[in-house]
MMTF fields as JSON, N, C-alpha, C and O atoms, coordinates in Angstrom:
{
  "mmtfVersion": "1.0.0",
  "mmtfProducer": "UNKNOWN",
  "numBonds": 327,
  "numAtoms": 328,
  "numGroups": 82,
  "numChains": 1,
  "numModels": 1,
  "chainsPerModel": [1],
  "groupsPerChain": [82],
  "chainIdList": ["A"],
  "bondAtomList": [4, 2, 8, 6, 12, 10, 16, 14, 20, 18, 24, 22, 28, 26, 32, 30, 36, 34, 40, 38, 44, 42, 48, 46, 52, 50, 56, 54, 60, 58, 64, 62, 68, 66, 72, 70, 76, 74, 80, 78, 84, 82, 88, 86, 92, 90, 96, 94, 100, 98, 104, 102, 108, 106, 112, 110, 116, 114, 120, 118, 124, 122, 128, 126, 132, 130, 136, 134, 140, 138, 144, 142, 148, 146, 152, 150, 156, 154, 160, 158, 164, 162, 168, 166, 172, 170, 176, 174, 180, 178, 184, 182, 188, 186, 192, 190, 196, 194, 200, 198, 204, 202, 208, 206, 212, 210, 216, 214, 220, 218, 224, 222, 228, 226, 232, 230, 236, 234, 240, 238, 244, 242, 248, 246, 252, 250, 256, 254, 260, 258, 264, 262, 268, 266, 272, 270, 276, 274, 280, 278, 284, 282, 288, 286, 292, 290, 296, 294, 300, 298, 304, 302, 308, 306, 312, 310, 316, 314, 320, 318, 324, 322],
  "bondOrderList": [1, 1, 1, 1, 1, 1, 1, 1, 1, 1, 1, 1, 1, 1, 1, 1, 1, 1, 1, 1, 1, 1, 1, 1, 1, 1, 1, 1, 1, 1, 1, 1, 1, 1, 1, 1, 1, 1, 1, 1, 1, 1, 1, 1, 1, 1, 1, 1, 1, 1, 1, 1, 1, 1, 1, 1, 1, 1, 1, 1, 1, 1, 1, 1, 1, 1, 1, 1, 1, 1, 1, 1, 1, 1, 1, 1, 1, 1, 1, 1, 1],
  "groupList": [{"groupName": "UNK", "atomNameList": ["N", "CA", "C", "O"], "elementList": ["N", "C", "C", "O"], "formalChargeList": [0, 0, 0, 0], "bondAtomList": [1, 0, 2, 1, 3, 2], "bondOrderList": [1, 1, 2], "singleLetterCode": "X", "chemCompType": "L-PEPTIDE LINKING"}],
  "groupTypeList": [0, 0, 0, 0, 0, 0, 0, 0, 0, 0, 0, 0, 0, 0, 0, 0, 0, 0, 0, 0, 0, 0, 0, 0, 0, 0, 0, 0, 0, 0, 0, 0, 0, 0, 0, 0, 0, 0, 0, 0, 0, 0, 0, 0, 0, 0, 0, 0, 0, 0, 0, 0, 0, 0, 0, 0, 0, 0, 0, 0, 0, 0, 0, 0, 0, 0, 0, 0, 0, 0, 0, 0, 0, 0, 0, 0, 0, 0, 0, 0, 0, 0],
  "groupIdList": [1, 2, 3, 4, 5, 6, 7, 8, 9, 10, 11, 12, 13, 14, 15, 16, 17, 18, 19, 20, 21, 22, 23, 24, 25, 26, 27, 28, 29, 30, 31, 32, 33, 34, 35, 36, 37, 38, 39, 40, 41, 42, 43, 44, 45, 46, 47, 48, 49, 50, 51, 52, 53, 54, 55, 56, 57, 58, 59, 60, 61, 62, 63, 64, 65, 66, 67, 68, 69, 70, 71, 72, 73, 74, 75, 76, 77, 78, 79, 80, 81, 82],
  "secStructList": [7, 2, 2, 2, 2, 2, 2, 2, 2, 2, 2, 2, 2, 2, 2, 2, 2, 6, 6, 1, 1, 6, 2, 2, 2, 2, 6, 6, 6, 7, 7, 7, 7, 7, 1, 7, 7, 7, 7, 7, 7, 1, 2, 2, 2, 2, 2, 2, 2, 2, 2, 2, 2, 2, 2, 2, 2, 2, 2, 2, 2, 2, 6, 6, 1, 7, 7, 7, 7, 7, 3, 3, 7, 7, 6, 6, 1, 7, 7, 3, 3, 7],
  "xCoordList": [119.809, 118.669, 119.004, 118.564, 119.832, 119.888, 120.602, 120.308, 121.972, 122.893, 121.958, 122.339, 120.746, 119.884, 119.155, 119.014, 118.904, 118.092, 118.974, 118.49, 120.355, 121.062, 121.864, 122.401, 121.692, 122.35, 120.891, 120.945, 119.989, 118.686, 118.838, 118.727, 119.063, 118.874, 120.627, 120.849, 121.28, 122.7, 121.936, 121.886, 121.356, 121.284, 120.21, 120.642, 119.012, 118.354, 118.646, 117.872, 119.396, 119.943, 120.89, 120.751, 121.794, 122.896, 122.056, 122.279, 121.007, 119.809, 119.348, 119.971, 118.473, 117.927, 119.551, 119.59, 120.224, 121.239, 121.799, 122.145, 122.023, 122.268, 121.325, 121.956, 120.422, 119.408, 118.586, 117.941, 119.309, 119.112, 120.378, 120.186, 121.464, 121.975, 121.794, 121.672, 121.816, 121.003, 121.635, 120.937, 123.076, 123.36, 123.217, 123.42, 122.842, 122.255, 121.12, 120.918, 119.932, 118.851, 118.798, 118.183, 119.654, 119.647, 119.615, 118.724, 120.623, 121.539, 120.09, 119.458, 119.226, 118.391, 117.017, 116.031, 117.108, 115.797, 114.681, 113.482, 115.253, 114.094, 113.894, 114.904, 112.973, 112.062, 113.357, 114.032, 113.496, 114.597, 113.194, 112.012, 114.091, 113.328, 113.239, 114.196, 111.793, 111.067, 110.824, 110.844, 110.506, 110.391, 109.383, 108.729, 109.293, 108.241, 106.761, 106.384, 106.112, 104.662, 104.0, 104.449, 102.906, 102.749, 102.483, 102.402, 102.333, 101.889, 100.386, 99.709, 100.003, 98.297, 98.34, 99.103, 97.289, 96.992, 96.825, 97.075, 96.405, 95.912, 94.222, 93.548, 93.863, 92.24, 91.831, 90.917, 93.021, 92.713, 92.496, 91.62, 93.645, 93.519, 92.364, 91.952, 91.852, 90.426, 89.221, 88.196, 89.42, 88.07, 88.257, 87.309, 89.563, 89.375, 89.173, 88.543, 89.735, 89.217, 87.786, 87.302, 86.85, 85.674, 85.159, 84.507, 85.536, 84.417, 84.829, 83.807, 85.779, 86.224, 85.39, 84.752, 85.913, 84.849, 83.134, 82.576, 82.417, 81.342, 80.774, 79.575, 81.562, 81.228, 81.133, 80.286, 82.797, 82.263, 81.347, 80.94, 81.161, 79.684, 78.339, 77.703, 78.234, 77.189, 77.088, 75.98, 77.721, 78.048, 77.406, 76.319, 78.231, 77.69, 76.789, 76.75, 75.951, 74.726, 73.869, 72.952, 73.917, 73.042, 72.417, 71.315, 73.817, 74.149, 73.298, 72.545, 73.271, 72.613, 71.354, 70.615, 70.761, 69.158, 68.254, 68.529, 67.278, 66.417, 65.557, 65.495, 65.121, 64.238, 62.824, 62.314, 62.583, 61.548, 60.098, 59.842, 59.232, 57.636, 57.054, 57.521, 55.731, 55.146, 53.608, 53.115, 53.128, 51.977, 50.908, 51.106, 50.048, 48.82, 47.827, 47.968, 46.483, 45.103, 44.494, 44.827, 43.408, 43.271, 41.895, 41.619, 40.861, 39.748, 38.862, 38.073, 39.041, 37.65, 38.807, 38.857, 39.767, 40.408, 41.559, 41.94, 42.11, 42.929, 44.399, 44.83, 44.801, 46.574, 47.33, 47.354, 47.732, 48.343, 49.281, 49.152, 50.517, 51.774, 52.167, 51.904, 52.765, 53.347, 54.736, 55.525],
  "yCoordList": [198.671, 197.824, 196.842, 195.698, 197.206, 196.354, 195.263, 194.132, 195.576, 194.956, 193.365, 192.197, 193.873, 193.519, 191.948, 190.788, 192.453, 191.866, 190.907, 190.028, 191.314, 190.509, 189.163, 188.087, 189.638, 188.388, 187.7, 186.497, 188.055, 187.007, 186.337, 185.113, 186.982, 185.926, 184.782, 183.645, 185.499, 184.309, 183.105, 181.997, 183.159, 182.416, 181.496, 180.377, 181.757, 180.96, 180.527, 179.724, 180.897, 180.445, 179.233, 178.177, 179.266, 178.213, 177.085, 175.874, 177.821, 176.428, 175.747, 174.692, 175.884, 175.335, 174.477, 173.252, 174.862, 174.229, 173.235, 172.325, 173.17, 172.478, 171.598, 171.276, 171.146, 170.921, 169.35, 168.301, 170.362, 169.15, 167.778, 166.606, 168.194, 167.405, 165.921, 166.079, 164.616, 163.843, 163.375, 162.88, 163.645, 163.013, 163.898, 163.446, 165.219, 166.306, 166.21, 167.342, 165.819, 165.31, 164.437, 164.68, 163.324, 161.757, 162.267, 161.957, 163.006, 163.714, 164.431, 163.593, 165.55, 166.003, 165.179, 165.516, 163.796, 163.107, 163.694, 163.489, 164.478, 164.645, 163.781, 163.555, 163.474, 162.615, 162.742, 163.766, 161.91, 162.205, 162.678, 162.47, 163.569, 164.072, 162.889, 162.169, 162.669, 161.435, 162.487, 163.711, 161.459, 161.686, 162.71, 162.706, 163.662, 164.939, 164.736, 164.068, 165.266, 164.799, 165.527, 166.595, 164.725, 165.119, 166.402, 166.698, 167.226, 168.64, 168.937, 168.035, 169.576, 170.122, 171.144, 172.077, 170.596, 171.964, 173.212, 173.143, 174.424, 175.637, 175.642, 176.354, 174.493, 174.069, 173.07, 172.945, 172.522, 171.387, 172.349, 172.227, 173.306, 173.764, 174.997, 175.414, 175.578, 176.274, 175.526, 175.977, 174.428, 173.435, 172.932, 172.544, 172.993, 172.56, 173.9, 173.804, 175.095, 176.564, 176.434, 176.572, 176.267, 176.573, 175.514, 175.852, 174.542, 173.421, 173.814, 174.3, 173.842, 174.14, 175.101, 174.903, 176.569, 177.847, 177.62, 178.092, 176.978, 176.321, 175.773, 175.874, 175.219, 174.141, 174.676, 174.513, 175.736, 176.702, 177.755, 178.021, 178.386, 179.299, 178.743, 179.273, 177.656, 176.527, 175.966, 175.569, 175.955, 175.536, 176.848, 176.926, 177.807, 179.455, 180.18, 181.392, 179.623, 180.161, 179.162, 179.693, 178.031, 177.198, 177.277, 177.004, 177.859, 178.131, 179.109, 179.055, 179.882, 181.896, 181.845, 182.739, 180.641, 180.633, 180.393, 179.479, 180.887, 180.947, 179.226, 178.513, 179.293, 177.54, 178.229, 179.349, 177.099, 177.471, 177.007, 175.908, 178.305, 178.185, 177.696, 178.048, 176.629, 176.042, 176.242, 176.082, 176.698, 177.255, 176.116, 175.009, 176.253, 175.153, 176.213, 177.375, 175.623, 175.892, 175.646, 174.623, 176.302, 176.292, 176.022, 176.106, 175.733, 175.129, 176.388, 176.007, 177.72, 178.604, 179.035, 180.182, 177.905, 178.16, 179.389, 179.638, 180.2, 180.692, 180.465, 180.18, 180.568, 179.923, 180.659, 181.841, 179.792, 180.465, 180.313, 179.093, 180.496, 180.327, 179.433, 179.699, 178.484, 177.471, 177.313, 176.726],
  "zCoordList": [158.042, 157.758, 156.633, 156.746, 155.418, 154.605, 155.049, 154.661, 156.217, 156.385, 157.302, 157.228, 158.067, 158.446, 157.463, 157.85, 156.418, 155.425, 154.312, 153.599, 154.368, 153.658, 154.82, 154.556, 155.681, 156.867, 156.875, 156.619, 157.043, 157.012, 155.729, 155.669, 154.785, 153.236, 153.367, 152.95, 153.915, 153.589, 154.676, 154.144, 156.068, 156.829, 156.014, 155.736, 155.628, 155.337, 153.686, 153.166, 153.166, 152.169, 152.666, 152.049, 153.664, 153.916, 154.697, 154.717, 155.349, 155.911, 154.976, 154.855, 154.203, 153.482, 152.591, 152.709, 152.135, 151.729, 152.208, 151.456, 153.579, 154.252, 154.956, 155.962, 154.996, 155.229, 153.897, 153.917, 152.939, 151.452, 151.891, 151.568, 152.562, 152.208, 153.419, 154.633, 152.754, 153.429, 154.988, 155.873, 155.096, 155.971, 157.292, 158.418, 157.017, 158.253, 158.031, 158.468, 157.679, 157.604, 158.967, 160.006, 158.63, 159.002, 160.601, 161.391, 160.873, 162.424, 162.606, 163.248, 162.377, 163.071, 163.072, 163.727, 162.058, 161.993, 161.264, 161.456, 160.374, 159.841, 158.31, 157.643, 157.978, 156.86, 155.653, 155.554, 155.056, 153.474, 152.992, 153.262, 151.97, 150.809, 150.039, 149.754, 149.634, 148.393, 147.498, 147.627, 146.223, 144.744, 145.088, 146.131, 144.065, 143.924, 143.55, 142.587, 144.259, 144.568, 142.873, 142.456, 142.086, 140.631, 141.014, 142.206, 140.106, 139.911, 139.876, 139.382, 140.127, 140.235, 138.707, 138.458, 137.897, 137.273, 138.075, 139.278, 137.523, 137.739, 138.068, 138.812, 137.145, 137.093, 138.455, 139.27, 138.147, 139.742, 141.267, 142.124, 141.2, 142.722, 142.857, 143.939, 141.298, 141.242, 141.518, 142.03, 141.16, 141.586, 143.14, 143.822, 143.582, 145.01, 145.989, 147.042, 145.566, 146.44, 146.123, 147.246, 145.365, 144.647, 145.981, 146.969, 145.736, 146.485, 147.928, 148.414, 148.817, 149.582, 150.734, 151.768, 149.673, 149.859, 149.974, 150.965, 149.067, 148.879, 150.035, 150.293, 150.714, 151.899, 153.23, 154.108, 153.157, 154.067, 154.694, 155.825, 153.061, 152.421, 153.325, 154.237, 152.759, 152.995, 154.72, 155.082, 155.281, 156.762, 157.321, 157.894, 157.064, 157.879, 157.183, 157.393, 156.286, 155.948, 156.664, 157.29, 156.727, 157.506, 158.954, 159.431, 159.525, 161.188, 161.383, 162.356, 160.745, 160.819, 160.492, 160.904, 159.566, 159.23, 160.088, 160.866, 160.22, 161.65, 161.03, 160.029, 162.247, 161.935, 160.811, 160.772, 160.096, 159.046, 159.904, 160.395, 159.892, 160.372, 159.468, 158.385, 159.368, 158.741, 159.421, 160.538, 158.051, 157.664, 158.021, 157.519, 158.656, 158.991, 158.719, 159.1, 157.825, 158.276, 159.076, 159.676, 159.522, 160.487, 160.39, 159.194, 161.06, 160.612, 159.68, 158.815, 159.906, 159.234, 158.053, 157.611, 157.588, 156.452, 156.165, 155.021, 157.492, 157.332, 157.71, 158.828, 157.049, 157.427, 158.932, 159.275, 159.413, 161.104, 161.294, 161.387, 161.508, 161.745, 163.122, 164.295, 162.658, 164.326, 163.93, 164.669]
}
């Protein structure tokens, strides 16, 4: 099993290695690596799970709420449900 687990780590170790370099890039077409995208705080990607979650929260609580009955009087002044 280990012998297993250490041939998986050399392979994707020599991929990814190979893979950086640009002119086997170019040969399989894939995108050059561009400059590094800025960094996210810790606070930035908590405010985007927060709102995220929120929206979803908010979507499937909406779906599940039964339609709202509205209360009418009724002429001898007692409230009736429609």
């Amino acid at each position: 099993m280990w012998l297993s687990v250490a041939a998986g780590l050399v392979v994707s170790l020599t991929q990814t290695r190979l893979l950086q370099i640009p002119s086997v890039r170019a040969k399989f077409g894939i995108m050059p690596i561009t400059a590094a995208l800025p960094s996210s705080s810790l606070l930035d990607t908590y405010r985007f799970a927060r709102r995220y979650f929120q929206q979803k929260f908010n979507q499937h609580a909406q779906s599940r709420t039964p339609p709202v009955q509205k209360l009418i009087k009724s002429k001898s002044g007692k409230a009736s449900r429609k």
